[in-house]
N, C-alpha and C positions, 0 to 999 in steps of 0.2 A: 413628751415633756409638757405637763399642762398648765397652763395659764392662768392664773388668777389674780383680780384686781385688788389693791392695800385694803379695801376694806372688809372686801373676802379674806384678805391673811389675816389681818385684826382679828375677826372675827373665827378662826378656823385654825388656828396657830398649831394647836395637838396634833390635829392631821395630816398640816403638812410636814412636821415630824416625821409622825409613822411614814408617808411617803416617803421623806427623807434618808429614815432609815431602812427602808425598803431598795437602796441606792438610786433611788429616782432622785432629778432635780425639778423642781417647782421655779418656772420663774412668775414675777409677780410686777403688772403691770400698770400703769398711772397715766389716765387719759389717752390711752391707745399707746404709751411707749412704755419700753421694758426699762422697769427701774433697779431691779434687782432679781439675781438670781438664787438659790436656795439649794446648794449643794451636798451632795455627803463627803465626809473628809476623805483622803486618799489613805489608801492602807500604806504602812511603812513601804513594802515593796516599791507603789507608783511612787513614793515619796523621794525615794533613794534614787530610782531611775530618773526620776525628773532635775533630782540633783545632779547625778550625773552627768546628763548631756548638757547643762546649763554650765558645770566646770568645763566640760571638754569642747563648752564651744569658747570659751576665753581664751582667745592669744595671746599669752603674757609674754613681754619683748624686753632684753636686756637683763642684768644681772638679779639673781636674787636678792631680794631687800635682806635677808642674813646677812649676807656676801655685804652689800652698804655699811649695813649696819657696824658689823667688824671694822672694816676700813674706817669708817668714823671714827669707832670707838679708839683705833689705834694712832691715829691723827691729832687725839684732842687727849693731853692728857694732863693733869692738875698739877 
């Protein structure tokens, strides 16, 4: 992953692109710390998998907000 400083991205913007699109990431650094990094997107597949485990790690506890929502709705009525 190679290094370069904002005035080198300023200046070099196309390249890190191409890199970019080569699926390399470029990070880019300011006075010796990383300020940003320069990634290529995820294809749908990592996209779905990352979705995935970030649902299946939520514990969701108690009734379904449907399930509320109904019982409200049956509760209040005009």
């Amino acid at each position: 992953m190679p290094a370069i400083s904002v005035e080198e991205g300023k200046q070099n913007l196309q390249a890190i692109l191409e890199k970019v699109a080569k699926r390399e990431e470029v990070t880019i650094v300011q006075e010796g710390k990383v300020v940003a990094r320069v990634v290529p997107p995820l294809s749908k597949e990592e996209w779905l998998a990352r979705h995935k485990a970030l649902r299946n790690s939520i514990n969701v506890k108690g009734e379904p907000l449907s399930a509320t929502v109904i019982k409200l709705r049956e509760e209040v009525r005009y």
